[in-house]
N, C-alpha and C positions, 0 to 999 in steps of 0.2 A: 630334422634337427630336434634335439631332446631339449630336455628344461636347463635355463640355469640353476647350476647349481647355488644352492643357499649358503649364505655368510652370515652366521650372528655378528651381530654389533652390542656395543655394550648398551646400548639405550635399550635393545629388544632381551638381551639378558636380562635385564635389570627389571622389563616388565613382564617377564618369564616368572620370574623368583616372585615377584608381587604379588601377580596373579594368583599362584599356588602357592602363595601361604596364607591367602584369601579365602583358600578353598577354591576355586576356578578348577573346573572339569581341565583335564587335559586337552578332550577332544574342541571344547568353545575356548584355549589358549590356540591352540594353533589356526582358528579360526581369525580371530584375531590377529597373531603373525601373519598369516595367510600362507600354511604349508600344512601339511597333511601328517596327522599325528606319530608317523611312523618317522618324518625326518625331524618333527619336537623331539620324540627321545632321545634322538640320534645327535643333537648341538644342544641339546639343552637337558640331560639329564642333571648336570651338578645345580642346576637354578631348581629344576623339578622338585628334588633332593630336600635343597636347603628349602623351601617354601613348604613343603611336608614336614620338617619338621620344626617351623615356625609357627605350623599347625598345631601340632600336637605340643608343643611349648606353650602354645597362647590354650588348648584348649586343659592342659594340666592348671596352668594358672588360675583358668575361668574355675575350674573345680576347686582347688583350693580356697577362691575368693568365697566361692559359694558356703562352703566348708564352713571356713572362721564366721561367715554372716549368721551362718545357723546357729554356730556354736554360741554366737554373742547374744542372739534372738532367745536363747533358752536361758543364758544366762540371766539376762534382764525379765523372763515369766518368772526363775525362783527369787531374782530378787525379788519382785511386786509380791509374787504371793506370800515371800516372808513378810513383807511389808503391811498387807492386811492380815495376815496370822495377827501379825503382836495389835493391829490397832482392833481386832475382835476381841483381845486378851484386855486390854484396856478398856475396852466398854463394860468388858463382864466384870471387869474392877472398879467400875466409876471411877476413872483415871483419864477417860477420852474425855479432848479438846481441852487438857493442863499439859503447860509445859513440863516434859521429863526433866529437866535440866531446873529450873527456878520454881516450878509451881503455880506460875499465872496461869492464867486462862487464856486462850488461843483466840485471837477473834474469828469469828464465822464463817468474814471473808475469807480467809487463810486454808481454813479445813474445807470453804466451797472448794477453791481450788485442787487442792489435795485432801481427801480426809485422814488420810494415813500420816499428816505432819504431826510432829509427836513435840516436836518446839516451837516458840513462840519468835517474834523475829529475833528481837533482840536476842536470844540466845542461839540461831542459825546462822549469825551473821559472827 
């Protein structure tokens, strides 16, 4: 007497398509169904399918994400480095720690924090 034959069901579909687009080897999904890679293809290519390219959707994304992250990361070194340009441009003016805006003088605390603040609160706020 031979095997029965297999029946997907929509529970085992459903954690067919999970699997792979988890990334799940084919050969350790059917290990789990518990049938032999060759009858996976056979009931379960469009779950295979869709989870491959849930892959490559989720791993376009993760590149993209990455992408903008750099792009932001670089963004914010030219900002900071403009940022100490101009507060070295103001030391070599006798201009560092006066507000640009009014002319007072910056308290200490303020420039500890940041030395690159070029205003004083009340003109920041």
């Amino acid at each position: 007497m031979g095997r029965r034959a297999h029946r997907p069901e929509p529970a085992s579909r459903r954690q067919v398509e999970a699997m792979a687009a988890c990334g799940v080897p084919e050969a350790d999904i059917g290990k789990v169904i518990a049938i032999d890679p060759k009858t996976l293809r056979k009931h379960y290519r469009h779950e295979l399918d869709v989870g491959a390219v849930s892959v490559g959707r989720l791993a376009r994304m993760d590149a993209m994400q990455r992408q903008a992250m750099a792009s932001e990361t670089q963004r914010r070194r030219q900002n900071r480095r403009v940022q100490l340009l101009q507060t070295l441009r103001r030391m070599d003016e006798d201009e560092f720690g006066y507000c640009a805006n009014c002319g007072e003088e910056i308290p200490d605390g303020r420039l500890d924090i940041d030395p690159t603040f070029h205003l004083c609160v009340k003109c920041a706020v």
